[in-house]
Structure formats: C-alpha cells, structure tokens
C-alpha positions as CSV (number, residue, x, y, z in Angstrom):
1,X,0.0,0.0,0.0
2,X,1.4,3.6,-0.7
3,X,1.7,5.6,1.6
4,X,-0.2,9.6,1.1
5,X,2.1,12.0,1.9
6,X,0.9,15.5,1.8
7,X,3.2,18.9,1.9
8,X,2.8,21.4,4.0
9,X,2.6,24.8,1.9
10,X,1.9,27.2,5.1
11,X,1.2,30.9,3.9
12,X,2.1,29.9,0.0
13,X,-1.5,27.9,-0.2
14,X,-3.2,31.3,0.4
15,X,-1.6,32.7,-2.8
16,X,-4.8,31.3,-4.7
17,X,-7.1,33.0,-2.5
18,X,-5.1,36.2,-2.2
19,X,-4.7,36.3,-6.1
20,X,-8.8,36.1,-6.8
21,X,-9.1,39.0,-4.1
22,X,-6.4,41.0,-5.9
23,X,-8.1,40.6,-9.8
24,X,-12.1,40.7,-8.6
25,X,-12.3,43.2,-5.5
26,X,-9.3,45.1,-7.1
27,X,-10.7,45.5,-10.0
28,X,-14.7,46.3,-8.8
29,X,-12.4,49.4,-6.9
30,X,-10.9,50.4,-10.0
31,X,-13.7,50.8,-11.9
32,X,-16.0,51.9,-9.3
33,X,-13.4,54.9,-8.6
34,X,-13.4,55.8,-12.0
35,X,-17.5,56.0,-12.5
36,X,-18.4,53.0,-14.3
37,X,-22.1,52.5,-14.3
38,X,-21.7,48.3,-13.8
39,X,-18.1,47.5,-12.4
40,X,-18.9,44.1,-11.7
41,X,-19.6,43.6,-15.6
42,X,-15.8,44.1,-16.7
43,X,-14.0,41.8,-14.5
44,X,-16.8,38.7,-14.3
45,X,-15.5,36.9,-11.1
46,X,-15.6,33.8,-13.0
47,X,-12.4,34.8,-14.9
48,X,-10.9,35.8,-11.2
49,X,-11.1,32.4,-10.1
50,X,-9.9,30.8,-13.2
51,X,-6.6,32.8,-12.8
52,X,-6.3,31.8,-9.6
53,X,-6.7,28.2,-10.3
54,X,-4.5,28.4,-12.9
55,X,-1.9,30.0,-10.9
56,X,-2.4,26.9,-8.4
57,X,-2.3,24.6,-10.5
58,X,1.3,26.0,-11.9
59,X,3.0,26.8,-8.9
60,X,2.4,23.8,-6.8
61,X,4.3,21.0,-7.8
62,X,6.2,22.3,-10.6
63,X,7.5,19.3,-11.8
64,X,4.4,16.5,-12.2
65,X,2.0,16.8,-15.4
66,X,-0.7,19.3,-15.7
67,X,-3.1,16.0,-16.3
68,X,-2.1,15.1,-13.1
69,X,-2.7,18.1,-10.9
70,X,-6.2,18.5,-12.4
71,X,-7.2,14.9,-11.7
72,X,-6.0,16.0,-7.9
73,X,-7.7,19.1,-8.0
74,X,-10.7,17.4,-9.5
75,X,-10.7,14.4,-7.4
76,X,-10.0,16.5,-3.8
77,X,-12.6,19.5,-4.6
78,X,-15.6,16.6,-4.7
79,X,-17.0,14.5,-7.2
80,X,-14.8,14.9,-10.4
81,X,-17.3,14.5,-13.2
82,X,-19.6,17.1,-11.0
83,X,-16.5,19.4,-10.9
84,X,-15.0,18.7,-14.5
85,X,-18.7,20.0,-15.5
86,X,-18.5,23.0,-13.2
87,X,-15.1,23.9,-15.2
88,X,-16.7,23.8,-18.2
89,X,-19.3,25.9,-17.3
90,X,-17.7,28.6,-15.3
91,X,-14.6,28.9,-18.4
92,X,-18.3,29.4,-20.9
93,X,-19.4,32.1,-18.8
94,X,-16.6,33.7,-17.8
95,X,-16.8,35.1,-21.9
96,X,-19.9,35.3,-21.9
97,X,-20.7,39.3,-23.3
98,X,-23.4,41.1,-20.7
C-alpha cells in the first residue's frame, strides 16, 4: 500500500485566494473609482477564479503533469465529473458578453 504524503505549503497555499481578491475586488475598486455604471460587468468573477486556479495549478508542484494536478484538483474538490462539468461551465461564462 502507498503511503499519502501530503506537503505542508503554510502561507504559500493562500496565494490562490489572495490572487482572486487582488483581480475581482481590485478590480470592482478600480472601476467603481473611476464612475463606471456596472463594475462588476468588466472583470466577471468567474475569470478571477480561473486565474487563480490556474496559478495553483502551476505553482504547486512544478515538476508533475498538468493532467495530473487537475485529476488532484478534480478528485480533492468533490465529485470529479460534477467538478469537471462545473469547469466547463464557469470557463463558458466567464466570456460570456453582458
């Protein structure tokens, strides 16, 4: 039997979270400081997280296969196919023109 071994990341797994933060609420300030009517509507917060799971899936664990990491991502966030699905739909939304 193999044995799980899982890494300790400390601060560095918040990256992720810190990075959507940064884009979304970052960007609803920019635009709301400089009088858009909709801020909301040119940074979709669909495209936020998307950058940020990109970014987590490149940073951690450099070396192993991008196949791999999404099949942990996939497997560890809940049912894949239910989250393989969600992917799909958030990455068709996220262009989606309002």
């Amino acid at each position: 039997m193999e044995k799980k071994t899982r890494k300790d990341y400390g601060a560095a797994g918040l990256l992720p979270l810190l990075i959507f933060l940064v884009l979304y609420v970052g960007c609803l300030a920019v635009f709301t400081i400089k009088g858009a009517k909709d801020p909301s509507s040119y940074m979709p917060r669909q495209v936020a997280i998307l950058v940020a799971l990109l970014f987590a899936l490149i940073f951690f664990e450099p070396r192993a296969k991008f196949a791999k990491k999404m099949n942990i991502y996939l497997n560890n966030a809940g049912n894949a196919g239910v989250m393989n699905l969600s992917l799909i739909v958030m990455m068709a939304g996220a262009f989606l023109q309002p």
